[in-house]
C-alpha positions as CSV (number, residue, x, y, z in Angstrom):
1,X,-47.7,-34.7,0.4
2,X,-50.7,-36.0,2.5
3,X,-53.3,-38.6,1.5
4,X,-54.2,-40.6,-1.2
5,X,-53.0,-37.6,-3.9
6,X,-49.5,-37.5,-2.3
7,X,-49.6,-41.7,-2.2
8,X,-50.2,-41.4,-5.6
9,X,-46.6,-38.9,-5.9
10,X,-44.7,-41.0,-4.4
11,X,-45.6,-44.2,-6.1
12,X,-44.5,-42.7,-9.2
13,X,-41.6,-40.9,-7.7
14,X,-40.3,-44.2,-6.7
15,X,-40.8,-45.8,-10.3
16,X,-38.3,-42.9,-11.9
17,X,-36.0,-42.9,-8.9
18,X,-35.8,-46.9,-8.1
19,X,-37.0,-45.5,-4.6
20,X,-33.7,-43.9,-3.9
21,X,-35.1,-41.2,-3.0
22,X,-35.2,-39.1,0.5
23,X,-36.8,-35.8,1.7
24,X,-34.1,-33.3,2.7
25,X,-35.3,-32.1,6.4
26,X,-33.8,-28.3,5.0
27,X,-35.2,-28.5,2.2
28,X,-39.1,-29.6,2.8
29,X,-40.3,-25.9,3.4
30,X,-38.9,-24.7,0.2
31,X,-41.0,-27.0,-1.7
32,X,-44.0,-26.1,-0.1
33,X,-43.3,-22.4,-0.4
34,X,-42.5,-22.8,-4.4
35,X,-46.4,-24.2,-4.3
36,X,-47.5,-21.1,-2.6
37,X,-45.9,-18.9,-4.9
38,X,-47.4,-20.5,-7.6
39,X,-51.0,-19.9,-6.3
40,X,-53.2,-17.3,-7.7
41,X,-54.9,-16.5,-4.1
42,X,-53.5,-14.3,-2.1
43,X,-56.1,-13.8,0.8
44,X,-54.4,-12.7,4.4
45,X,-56.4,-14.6,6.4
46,X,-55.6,-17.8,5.3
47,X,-51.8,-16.8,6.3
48,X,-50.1,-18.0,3.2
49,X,-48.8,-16.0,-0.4
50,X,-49.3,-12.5,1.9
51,X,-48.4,-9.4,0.2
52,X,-45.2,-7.9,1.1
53,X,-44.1,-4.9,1.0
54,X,-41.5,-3.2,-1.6
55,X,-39.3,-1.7,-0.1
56,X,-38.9,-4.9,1.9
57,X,-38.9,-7.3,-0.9
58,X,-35.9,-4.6,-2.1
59,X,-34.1,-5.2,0.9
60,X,-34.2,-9.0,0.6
61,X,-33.5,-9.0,-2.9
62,X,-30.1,-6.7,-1.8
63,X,-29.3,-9.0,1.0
64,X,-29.2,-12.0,-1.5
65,X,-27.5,-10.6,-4.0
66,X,-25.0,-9.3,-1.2
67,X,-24.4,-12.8,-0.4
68,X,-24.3,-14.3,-3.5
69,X,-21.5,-11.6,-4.6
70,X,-19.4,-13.3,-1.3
71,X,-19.6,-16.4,-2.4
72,X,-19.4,-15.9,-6.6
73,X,-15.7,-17.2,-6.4
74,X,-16.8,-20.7,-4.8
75,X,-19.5,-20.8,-7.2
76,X,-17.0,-19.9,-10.3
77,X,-14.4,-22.4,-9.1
78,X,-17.1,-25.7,-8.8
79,X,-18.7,-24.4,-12.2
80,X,-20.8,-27.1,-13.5
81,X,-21.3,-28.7,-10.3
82,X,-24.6,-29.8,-11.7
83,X,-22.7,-32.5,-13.4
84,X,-20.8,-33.3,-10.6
85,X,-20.9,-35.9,-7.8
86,X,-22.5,-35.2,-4.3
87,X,-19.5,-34.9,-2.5
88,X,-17.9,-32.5,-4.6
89,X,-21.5,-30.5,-4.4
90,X,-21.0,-30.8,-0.9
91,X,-17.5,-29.5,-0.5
92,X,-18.9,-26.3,-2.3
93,X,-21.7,-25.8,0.1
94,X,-19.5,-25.8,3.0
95,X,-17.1,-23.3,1.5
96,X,-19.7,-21.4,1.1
97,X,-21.3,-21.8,4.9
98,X,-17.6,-21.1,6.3
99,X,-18.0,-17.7,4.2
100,X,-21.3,-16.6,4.7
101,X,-21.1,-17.4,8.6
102,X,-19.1,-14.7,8.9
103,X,-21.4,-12.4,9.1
104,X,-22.7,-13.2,12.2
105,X,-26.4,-15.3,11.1
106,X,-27.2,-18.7,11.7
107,X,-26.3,-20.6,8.5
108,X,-27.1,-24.3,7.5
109,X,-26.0,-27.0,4.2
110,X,-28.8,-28.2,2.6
111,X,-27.8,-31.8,3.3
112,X,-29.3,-34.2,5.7
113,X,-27.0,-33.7,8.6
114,X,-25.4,-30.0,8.3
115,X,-24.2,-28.3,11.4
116,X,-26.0,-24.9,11.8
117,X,-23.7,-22.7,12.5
118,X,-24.0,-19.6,14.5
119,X,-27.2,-21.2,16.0
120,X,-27.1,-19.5,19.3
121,X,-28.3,-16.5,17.6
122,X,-31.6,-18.7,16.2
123,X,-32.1,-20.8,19.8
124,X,-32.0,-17.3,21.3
125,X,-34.7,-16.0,18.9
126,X,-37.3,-19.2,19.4
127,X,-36.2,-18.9,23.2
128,X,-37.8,-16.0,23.2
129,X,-40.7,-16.2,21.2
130,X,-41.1,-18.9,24.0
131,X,-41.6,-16.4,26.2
132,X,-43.7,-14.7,24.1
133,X,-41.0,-11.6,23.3
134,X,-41.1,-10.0,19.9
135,X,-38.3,-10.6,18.0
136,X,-36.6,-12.1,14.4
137,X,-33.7,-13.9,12.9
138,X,-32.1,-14.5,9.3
139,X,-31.2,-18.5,8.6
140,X,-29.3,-18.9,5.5
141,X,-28.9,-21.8,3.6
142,X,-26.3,-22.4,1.3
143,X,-27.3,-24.9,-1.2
144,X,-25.4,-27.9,-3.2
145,X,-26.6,-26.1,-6.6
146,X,-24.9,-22.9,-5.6
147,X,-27.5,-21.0,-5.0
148,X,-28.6,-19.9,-1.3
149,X,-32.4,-20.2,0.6
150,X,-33.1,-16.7,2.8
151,X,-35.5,-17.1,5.8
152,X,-36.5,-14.5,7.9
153,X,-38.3,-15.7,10.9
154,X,-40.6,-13.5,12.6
155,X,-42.3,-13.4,15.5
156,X,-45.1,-10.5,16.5
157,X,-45.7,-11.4,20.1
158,X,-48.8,-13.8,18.7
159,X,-47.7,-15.0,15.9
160,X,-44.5,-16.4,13.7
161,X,-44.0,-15.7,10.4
162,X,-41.2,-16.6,8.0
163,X,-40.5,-14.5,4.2
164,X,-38.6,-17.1,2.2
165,X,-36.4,-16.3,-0.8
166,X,-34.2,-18.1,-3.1
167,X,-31.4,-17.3,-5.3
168,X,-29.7,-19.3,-8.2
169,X,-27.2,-18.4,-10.3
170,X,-28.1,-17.8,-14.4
171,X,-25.7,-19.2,-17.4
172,X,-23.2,-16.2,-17.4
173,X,-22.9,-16.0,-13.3
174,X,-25.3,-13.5,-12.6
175,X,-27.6,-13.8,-9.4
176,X,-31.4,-14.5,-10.5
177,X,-34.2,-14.6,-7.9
178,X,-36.3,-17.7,-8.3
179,X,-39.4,-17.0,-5.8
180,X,-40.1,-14.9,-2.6
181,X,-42.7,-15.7,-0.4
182,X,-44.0,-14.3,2.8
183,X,-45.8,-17.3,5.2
184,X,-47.5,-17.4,8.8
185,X,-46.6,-20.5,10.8
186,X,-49.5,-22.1,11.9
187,X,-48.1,-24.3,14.9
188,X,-44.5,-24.4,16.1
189,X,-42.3,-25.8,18.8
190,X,-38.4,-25.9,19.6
191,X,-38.0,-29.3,21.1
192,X,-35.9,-31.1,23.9
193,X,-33.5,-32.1,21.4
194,X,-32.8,-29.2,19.6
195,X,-35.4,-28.9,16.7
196,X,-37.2,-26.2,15.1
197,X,-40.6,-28.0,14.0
198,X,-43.0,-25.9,12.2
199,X,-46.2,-26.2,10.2
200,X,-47.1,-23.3,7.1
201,X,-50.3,-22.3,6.2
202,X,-50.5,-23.5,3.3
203,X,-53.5,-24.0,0.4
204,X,-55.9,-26.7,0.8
205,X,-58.8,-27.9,-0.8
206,X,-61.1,-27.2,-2.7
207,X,-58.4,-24.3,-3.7
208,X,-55.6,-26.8,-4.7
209,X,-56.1,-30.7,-6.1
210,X,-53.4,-31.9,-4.0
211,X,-53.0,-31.2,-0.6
212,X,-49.9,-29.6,0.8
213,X,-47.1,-30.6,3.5
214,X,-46.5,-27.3,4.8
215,X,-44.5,-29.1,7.6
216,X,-40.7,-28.5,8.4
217,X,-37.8,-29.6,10.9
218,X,-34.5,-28.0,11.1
219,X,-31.6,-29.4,13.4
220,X,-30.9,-25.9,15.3
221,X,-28.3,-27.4,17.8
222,X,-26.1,-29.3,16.3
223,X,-25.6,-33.0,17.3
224,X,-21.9,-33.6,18.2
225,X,-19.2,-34.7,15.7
226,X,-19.3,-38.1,16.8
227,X,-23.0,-38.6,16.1
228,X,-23.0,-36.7,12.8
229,X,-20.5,-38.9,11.7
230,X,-22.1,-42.6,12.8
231,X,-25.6,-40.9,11.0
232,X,-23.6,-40.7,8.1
233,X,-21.5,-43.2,7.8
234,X,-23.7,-46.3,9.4
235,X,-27.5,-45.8,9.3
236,X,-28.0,-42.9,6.7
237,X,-27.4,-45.8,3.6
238,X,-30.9,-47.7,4.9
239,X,-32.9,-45.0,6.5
240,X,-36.6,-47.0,7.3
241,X,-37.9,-47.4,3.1
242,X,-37.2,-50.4,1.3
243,X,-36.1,-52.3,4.2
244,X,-36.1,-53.3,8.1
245,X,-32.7,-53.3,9.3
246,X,-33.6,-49.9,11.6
247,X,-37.6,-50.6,11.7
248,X,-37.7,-54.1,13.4
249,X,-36.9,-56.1,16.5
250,X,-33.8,-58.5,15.6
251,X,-30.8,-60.0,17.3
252,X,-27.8,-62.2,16.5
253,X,-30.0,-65.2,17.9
254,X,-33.2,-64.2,15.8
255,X,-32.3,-62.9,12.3
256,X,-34.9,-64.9,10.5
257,X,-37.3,-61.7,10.1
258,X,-34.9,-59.4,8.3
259,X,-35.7,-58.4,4.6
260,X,-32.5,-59.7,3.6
261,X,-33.6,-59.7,-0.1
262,X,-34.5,-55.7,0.1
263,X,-31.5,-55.4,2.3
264,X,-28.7,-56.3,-0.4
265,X,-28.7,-52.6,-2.5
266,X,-28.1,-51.0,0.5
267,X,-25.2,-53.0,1.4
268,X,-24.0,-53.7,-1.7
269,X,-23.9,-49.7,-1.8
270,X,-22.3,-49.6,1.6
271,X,-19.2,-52.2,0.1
272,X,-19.0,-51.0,-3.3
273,X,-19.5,-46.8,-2.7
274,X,-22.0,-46.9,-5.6
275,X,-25.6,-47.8,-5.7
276,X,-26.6,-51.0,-7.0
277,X,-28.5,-51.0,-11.0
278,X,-29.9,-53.6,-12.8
279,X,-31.8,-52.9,-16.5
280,X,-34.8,-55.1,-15.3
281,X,-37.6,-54.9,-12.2
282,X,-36.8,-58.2,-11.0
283,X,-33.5,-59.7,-11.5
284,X,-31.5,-62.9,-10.2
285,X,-28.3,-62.3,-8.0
286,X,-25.7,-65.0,-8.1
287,X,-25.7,-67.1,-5.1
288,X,-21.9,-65.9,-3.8
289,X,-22.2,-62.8,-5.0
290,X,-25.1,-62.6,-2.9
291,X,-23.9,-64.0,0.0
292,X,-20.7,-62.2,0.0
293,X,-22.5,-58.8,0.5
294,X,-24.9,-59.6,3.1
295,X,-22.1,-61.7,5.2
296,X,-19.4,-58.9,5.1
297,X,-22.2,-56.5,7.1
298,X,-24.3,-59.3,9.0
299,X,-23.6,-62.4,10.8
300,X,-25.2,-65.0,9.0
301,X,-24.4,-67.9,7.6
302,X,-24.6,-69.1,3.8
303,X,-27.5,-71.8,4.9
304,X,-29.3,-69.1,6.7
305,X,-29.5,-67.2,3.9
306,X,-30.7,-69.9,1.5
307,X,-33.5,-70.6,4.2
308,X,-34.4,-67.0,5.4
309,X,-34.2,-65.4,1.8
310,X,-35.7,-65.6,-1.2
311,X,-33.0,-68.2,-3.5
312,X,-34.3,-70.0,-6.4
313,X,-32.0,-73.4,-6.1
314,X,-32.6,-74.2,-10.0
315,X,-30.6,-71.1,-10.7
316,X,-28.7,-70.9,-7.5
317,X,-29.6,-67.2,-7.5
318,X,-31.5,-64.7,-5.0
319,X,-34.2,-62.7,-6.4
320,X,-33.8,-58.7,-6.3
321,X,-37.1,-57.1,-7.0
322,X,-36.7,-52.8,-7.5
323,X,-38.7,-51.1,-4.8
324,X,-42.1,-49.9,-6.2
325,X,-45.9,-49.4,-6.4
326,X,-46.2,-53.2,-6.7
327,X,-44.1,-53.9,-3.3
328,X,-44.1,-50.6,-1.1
329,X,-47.0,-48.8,-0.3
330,X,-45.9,-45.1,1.0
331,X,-46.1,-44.0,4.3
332,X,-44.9,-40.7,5.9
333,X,-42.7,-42.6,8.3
334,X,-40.8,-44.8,5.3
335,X,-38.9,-41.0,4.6
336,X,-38.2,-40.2,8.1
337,X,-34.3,-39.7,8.8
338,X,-32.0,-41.6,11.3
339,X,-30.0,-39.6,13.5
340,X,-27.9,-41.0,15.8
341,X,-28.3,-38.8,19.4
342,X,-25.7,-41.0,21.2
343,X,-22.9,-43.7,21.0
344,X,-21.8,-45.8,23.5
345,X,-18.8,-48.5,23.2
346,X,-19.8,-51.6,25.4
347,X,-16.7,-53.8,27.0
348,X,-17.8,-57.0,25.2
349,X,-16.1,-54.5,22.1
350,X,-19.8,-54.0,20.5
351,X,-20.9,-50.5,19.9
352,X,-24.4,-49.3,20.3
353,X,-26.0,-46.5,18.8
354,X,-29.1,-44.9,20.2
355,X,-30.9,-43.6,17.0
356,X,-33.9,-41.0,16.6
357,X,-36.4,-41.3,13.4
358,X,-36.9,-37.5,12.4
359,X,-39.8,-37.1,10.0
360,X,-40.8,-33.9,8.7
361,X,-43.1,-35.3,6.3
362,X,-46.8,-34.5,7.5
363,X,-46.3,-35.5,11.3
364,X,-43.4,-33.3,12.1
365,X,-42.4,-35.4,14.9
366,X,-38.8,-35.6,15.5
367,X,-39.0,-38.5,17.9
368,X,-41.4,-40.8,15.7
369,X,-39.4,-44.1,17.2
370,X,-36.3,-44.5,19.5
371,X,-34.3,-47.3,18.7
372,X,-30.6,-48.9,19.8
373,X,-28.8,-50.1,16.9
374,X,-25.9,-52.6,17.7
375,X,-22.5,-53.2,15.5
376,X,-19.4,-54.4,16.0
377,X,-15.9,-53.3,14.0
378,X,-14.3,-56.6,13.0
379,X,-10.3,-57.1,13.0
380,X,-10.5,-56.1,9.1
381,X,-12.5,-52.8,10.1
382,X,-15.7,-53.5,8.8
383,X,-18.9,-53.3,10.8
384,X,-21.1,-56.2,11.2
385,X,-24.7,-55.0,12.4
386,X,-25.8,-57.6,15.3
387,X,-29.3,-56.0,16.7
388,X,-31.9,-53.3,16.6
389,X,-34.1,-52.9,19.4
390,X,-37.0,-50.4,19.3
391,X,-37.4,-48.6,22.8
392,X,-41.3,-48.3,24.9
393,X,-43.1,-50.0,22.3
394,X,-42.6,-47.5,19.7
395,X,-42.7,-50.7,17.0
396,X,-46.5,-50.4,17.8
397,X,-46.7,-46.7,16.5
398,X,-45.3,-47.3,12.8
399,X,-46.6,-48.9,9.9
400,X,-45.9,-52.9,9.9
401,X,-42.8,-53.6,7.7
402,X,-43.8,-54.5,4.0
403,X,-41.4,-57.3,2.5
404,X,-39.6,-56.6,-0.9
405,X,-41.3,-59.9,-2.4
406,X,-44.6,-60.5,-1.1
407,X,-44.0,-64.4,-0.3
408,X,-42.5,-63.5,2.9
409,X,-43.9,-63.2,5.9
410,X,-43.1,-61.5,9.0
């Protein structure tokens, strides 16, 4: 996903998806290696699609199907899950995780925030191959359609490799192998804060037309429950695409420069539990109806609103305009992930939230921006957001916030 082909992706993407859209951090890689298995080449010293050897591949294949076998009754009981909301998707996938951790390997979700468990075992592994000692690990994935990811990292002394595999599960409940791939790793780093970030080899031009993100990040040690639940339940809705609640300097006294007009979905999704549709691109939103959501989430008043937003008096209506090509261009850092690394309750009742943007998306930086996000529960016990402050200039080193309708101005 890099450069003006991947632009190009994404600006469609967002046409068919109403921008909705986010990149799983677990689930970045796999894309990438599906690309490499469909590639022709197969050339060793370019460190992606290498041969691998059969008796290996049989051993993968066994160890998959091994797994799958555990986990067939989960799978049996949520059949259909295709048709079924996230959560009950998600409830399957961690049934599953609490079965296959039993055998000892690190084990992740597929979801944004999943808790690797048994992750000793894979911190002790990239430990290691910090120190330059041979070595490898298994990391499963257990994934909301059933199925399960295989990685087998590697590491020679000189080099890390991964062999990826993925299994689903056919029509009649049998275990079918979609792709195996074997990749080097061309850079990698376990971080401060308790990421694996990796780049594949991967193809590039003039071999492929579009050029490939062989970038990845994986949460290895797992954030505590606290944080896991504020990521989810606070900042996950908005993450930094389609709006500037987490991407801009604001405070109580100086609201005027939030998107308030991309800013209703997402809280209208936040109130509601269900994301906001509308048949047309642009549509009018009734002046209280309007009001009612942003108020309940931000202190504002209705004559701010009128002033700071765009509101068509004639009508008495605020315009909503769908996020796409025509009002968002696409930038790595719009998919990157909030996740919250600490929470601290002030005295004045306010809570503040110290928040990471993870993006795995071409940079694979896990610290693109450091930001304190302040809220406060109110005697009903909803949140209102009051402030975001981005930390050591790190407003300077993202792309400047583009406004839902182009007639504002920031």
């Amino acid at each position: 996903m890099k450069r003006k082909s991947i632009l190009l992706v994404l600006c469609i993407g967002m046409i068919l998806t109403s921008c909705e859209s986010k990149i799983s951090l677990n689930s970045t890689d796999v894309k990438n290696e599906k690309n490499q298995k469909n590639t022709t080449m197969e050339n060793p010293d370019k460190g992606y699609n290498l041969p691998i050897d059969e008796d290996k591949k049989k051993e993968v294949v066994n160890d998959c199907e091994e797994i799958m076998g555990i986990v067939r009754d989960i799978y049996s009981e949520y059949n259909g899950i295709q048709e079924a909301d996230q959560n009950t998707a998600e409830q399957m996938m961690n049934r599953m995780k609490e079965i296959i951790k039993q055998n000892g390997n690190p084990v992740i979700g597929s979801d944004h925030y999943s808790v690797m468990d048994n992750y000793q075992k894979m911190e002790q592994f990239l430990k290691s191959a910090e120190q330059e000692e041979k070595g490898s690990v298994i990391l499963y994935e257990a994934d909301t359609d059933g199925g399960i990811t295989r990685k087998e990292y590697s590491y020679d002394g000189k080099e890390m490799s991964v062999m990826s595999a993925k299994m689903i599960w056919s029509e009649d409940t049998e275990p079918v192998l979609t792709y195996i791939s074997l990749s080097k790793i061309k850079e990698w780093a376990y971080t401060e804060n308790g990421n694996f970030c990796y780049e594949l080899c991967v193809p590039e031009p003039p071999e492929v037309t579009e050029i490939v993100d062989g970038s990845c990040i994986i949460r290895v040690k797992p954030l505590s429950e606290e944080c896991r639940e504020y990521s989810k339940k606070y900042v996950s809705t908005f993450g930094y695409q389609g709006n500037n609640l987490l991407c801009s300097n604001w405070n109580a006294e100086d609201m005027q420069g939030l998107d308030y007009n991309g800013l209703y979905e997402y809280f209208y999704q936040m109130k509601y539990g269900e994301k906001f549709t509308a048949e047309k691109e642009v549509v009018g939103i009734p002046a209280e109806e309007f009001e009612n959501v942003i108020m309940t989430y931000l202190p504002v008043t209705k004559e701010e609103l009128k002033e700071w937003a765009v509101y068509d008096e004639q009508s008495n209506m605020f315009i909503w305009e769908r996020l796409g090509c025509g009002n968002y261009s696409p930038t790595h850092f719009g998919l990157s992930l909030p996740e919250v690394t600490e929470v601290r309750n002030n005295e004045d009742g306010t809570i503040v939230l110290t928040i990471h943007a993870v993006c795995d998306s071409v940079v694979c930086n896990d610290v693109v921006i450091t930001h304190e996000l302040t809220m406060k529960i109110q005697d009903d016990g909803t949140i209102q957001y009051v402030g975001n402050r981005i930390l050591d200039n790190g407003i300077d080193n993202i792309p400047r916030y583009q406004y839902r309708l182009g007639n504002l101005q920031n």
